[in-house]
C-alpha positions as CSV (number, residue, x, y, z in Angstrom):
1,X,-38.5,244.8,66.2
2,X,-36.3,242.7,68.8
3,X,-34.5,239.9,68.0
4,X,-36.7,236.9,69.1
5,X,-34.2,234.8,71.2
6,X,-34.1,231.1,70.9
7,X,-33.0,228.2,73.3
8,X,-31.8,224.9,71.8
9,X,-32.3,222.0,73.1
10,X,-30.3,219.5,70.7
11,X,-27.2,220.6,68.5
12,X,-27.4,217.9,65.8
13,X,-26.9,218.2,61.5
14,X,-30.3,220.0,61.9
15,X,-30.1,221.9,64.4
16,X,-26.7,223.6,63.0
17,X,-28.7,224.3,59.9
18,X,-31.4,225.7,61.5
19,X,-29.4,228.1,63.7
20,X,-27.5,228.9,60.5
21,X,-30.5,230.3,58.6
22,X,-31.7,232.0,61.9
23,X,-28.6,233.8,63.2
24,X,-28.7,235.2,59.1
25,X,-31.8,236.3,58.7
26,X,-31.1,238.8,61.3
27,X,-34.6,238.6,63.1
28,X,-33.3,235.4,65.2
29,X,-30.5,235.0,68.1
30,X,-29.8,232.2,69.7
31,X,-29.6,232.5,73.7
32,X,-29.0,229.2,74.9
33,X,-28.4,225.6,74.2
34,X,-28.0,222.1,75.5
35,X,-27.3,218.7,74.6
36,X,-26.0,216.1,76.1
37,X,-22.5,216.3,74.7
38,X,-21.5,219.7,76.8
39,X,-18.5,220.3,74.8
40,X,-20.9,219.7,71.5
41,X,-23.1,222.5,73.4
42,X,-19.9,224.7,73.4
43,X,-19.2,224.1,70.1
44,X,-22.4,225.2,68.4
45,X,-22.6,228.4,70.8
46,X,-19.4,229.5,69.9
47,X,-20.6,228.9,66.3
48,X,-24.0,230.6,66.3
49,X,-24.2,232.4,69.8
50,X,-25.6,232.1,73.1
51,X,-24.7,230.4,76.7
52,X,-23.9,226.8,76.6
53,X,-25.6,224.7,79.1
54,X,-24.7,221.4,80.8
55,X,-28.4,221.0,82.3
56,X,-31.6,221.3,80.3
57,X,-33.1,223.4,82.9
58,X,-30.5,226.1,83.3
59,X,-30.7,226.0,79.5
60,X,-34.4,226.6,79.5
61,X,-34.1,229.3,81.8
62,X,-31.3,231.8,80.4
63,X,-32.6,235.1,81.3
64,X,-32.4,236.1,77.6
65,X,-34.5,233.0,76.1
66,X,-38.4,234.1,74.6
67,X,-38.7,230.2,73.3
68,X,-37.3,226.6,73.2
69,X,-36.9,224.6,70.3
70,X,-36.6,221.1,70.7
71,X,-34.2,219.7,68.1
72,X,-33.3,216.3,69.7
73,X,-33.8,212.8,68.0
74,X,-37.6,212.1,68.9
75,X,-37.2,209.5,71.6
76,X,-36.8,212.6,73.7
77,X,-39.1,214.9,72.3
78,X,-41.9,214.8,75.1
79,X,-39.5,214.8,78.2
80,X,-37.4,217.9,77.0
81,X,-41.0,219.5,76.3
82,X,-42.1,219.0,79.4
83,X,-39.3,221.0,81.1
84,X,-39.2,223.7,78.7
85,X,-43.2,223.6,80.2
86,X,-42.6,223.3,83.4
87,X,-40.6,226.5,83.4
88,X,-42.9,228.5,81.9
89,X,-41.4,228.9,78.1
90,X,-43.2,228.5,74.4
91,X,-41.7,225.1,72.9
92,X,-41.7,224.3,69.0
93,X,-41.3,220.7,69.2
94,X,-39.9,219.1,65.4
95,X,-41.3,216.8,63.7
96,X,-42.6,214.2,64.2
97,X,-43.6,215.8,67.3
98,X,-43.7,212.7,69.3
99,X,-43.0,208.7,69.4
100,X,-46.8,208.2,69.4
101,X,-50.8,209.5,70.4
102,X,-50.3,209.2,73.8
103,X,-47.1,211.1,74.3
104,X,-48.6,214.1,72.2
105,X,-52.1,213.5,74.4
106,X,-49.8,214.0,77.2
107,X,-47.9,216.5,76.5
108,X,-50.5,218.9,74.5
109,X,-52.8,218.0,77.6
110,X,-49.8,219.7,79.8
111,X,-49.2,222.2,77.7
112,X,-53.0,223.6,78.4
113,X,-52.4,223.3,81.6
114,X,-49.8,225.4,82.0
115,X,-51.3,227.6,79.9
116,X,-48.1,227.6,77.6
117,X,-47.8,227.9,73.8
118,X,-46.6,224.7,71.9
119,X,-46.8,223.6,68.4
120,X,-44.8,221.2,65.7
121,X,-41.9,222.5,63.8
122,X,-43.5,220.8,60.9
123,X,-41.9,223.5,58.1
124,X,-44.0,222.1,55.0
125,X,-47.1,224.1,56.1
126,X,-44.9,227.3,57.0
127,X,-44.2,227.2,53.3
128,X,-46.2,229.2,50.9
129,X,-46.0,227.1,48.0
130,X,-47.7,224.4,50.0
131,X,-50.3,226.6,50.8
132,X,-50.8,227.6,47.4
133,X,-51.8,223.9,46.7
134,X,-54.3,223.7,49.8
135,X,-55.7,227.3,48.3
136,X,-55.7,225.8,44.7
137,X,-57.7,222.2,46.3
138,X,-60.1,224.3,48.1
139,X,-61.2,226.8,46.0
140,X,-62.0,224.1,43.5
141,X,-58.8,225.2,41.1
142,X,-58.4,221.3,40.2
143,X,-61.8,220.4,40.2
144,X,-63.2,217.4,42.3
145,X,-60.3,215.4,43.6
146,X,-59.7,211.6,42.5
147,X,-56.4,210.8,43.7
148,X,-53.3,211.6,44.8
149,X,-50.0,210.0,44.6
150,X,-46.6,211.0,46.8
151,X,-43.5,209.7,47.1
152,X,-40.8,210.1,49.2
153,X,-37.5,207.7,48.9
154,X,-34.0,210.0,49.2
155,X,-31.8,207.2,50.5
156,X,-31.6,209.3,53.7
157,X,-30.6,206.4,56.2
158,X,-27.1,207.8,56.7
159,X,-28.4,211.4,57.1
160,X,-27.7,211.2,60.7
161,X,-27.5,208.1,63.2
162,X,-30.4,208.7,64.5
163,X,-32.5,207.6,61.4
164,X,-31.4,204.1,61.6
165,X,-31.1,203.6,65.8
166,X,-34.7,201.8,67.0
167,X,-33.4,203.4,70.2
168,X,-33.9,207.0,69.1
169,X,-37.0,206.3,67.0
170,X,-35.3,205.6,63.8
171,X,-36.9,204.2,60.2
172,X,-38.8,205.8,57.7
173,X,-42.1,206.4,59.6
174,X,-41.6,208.8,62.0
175,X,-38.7,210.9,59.9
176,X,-40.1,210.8,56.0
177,X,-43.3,209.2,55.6
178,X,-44.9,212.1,58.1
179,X,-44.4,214.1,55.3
180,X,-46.7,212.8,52.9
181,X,-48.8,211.9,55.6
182,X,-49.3,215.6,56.9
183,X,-49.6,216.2,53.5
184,X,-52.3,214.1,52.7
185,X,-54.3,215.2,55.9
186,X,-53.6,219.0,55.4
187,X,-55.8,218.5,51.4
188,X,-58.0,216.1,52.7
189,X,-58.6,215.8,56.6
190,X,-59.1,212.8,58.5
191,X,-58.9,209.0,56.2
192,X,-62.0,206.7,56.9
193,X,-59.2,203.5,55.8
194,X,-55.6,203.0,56.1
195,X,-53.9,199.8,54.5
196,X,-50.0,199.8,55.5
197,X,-47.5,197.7,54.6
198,X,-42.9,198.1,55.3
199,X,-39.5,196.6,54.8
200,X,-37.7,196.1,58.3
201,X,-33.9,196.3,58.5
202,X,-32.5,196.6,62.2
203,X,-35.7,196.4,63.6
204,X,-36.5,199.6,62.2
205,X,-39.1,200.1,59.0
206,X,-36.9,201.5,55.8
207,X,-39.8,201.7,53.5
208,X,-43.4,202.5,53.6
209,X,-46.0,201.9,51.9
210,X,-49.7,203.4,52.6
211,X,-53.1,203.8,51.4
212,X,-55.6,206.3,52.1
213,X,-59.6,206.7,51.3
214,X,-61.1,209.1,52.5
215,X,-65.2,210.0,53.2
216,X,-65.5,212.1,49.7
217,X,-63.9,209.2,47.4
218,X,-60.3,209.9,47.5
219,X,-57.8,207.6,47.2
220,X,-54.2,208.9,48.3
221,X,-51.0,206.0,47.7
222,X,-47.6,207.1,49.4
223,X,-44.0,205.3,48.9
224,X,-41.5,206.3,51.1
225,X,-38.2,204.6,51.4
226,X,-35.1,206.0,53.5
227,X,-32.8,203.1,51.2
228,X,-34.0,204.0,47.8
229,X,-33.0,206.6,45.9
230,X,-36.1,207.1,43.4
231,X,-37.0,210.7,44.2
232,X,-39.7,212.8,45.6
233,X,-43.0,213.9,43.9
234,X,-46.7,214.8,44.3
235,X,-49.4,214.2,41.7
236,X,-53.1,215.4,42.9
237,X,-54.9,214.5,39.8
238,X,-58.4,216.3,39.7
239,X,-61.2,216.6,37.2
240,X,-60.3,219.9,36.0
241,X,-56.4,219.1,36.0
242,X,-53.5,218.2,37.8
243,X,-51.2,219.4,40.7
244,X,-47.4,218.2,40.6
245,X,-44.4,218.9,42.8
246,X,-40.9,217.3,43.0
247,X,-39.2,217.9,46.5
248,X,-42.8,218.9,48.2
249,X,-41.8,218.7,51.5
250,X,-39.4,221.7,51.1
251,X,-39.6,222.9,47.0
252,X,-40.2,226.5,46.5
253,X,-42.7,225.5,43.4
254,X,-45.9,223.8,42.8
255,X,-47.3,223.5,39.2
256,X,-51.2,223.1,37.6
257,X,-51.8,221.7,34.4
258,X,-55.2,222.0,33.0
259,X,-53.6,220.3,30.0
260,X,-51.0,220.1,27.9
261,X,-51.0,224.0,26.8
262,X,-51.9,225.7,29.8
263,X,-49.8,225.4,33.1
264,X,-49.8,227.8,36.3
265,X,-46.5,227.7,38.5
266,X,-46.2,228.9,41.4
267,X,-43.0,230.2,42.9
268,X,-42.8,231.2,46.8
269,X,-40.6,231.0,50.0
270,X,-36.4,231.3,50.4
271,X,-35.0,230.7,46.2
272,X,-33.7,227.7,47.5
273,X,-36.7,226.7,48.8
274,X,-35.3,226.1,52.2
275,X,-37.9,228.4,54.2
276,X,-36.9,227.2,58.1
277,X,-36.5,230.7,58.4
278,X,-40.3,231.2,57.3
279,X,-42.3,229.0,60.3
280,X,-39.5,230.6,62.9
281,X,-41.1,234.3,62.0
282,X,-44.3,232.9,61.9
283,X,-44.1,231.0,65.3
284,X,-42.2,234.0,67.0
285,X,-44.9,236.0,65.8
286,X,-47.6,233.9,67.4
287,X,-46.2,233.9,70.5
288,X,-45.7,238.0,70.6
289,X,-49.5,237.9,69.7
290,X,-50.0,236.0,73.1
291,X,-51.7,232.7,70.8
292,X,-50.9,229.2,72.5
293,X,-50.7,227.4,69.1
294,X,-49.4,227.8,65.7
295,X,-51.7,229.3,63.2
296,X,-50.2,227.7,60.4
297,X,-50.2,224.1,62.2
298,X,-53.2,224.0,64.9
299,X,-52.4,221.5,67.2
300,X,-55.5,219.5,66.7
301,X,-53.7,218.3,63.0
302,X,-50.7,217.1,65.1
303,X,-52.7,214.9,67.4
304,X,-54.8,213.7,64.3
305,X,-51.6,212.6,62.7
306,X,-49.8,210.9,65.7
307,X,-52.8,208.7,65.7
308,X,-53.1,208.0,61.8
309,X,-49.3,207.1,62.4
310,X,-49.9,204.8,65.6
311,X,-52.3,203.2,63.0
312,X,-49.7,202.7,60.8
313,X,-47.1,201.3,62.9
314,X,-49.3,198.9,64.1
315,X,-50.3,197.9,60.7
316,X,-46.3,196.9,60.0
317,X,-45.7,195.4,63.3
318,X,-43.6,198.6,63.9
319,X,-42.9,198.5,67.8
320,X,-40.2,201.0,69.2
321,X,-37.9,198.9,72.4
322,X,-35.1,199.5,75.0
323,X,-35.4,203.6,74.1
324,X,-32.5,205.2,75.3
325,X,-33.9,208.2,77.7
């Protein structure tokens, strides 16, 4: 099979180890990119491949191009989408995929439209060992579900500038706590309460904390903290056992205990665990099938968690100002 050809939009940390993992795997090229910065542009081309592009829409539109992935800080995410769109080309959109509701409203609404696919680069559900653990929940593996506890605090405020700029939809909201939160919603669907409460530093929110119920009785806590450094684990505790993963967003294992002499683990995805590579094929492959959104992530989740996050954030007080465009 043909190399599915990527555009770019965005050549940040991520984006360079994305394109990395892509141009390797030897399924992937990359065609085209922009960003702002045109010698930045130049830079990562001349890295990883493709035609550099001083305009989004000559980006967009390199004859070679079969998709655009949009890779910028998320102030941005809905108008690059939009163009990618407009010109007539799939567009995986990272997480989170927008600033709020309305922008996904909007731009799923004009995605339909146009009658082109979209969907969120939101790699945790591209992974199998994830997957494993919505199998496990629903087949009744762990028994009726009680709780479930994550937490997510890697002192990642330094990761890039982005995660700290209210301009460019920094904090921990919008670049940590939607994992957990996808998470959450992925196992258990929509909550019936949220109680929310953050830590502000530079007007952005450096730690989260929220509470879930949900209609059936369960009760999901989540920390999340882009200051502290305490670590990352799941606990779905269940009547017939428990679930635990550390690293869940990206860990290539999930383990059930039934007790304390019989354990299950599950082992999937890149050994690293770093599957990027993973929702890339799977995307590409949607859109060679002709679909118009992910089967992994249906779009409807996305929406649903834009809104449990607008919840949030206006919970904490969290209000995004003076965005830079």
């Amino acid at each position: 099979m043909e190399k599915f050809r990527w555009c770019f939009i965005g050549a940040g940390k991520l984006g360079g180890i994305v394109a990395k993992l892509l141009v390797e795997s030897g399924r992937h090229e990359i065609a085209s990119c922009y960003t702002r910065d045109f010698e930045k542009a130049k830079a990562f081309c001349s890295t990883y491949g493709g035609n550099a592009y001083d305009n989004p829409i000559d980006a967009v539109n390199d004859p070679n191009v079969d998709a655009v992935y949009i890779v910028t800080t998320h102030n941005v995410h809905l108008k690059y989408a939009k163009i990618a769109i407009d010109n007539n080309k799939p567009v995986f959109v990272e997480k989170a995929f927008t600033m709020n509701a309305k922008e996904a409203d909007e731009l799923v609404a004009y995605a339909k439209e146009k009658d082109v696919f979209i969907a969120e680069a939101m790699w945790t559900w591209f992974s199998s060992p994830a997957n494993k653990v919505l199998e496990w929940v629903n087949d009744g593996k762990v028994g009726k579900v009680k709780k479930a506890k994550f937490s997510f605090s890697m002192k990642s405020i330094n990761y890039a500038p982005r995660v700290s700029d209210p301009r460019r939809g920094g904090g921990a909201l919008l670049d940590i706590t939607v994992y957990p939160i996808t998470y959450a919603y992925r196992l258990f669907g929509y909550p019936t309460k949220i109680e929310s409460s953050a830590k502000f530093q530079n007007s952005v929110d450096v730690s989260d904390v929220v509470k879930f119920e949900f209609e059936n009785g369960i009760k999901v806590d989540i920390v999340s903290s882009i200051v502290d450094l305490k670590g990352e684990k799941f606990t779905i505790y269940g009547e017939k056992g428990i679930i635990t993963a550390p690293f869940y967003h990206w860990y290539n294992s999930v383990t059930y205990k039934k007790n304390i002499f019989k354990k299950e683990v599950y082992r999937g995805g890149e050994a690293n665990g770093i599957s990027y590579v993973d929702e890339f094929d799977s995307v590409a492959q949607d859109i060679r099938d002709g679909l118009k959104e992910s089967r992994m992530v249906p779009i409807k989740a996305t929406l649903d968690i834009m809104k449990i996050m607008d919840e949030i954030a206006s919970q904490i007080g969290l209000v995004y100002k003076d965005l830079e465009s």
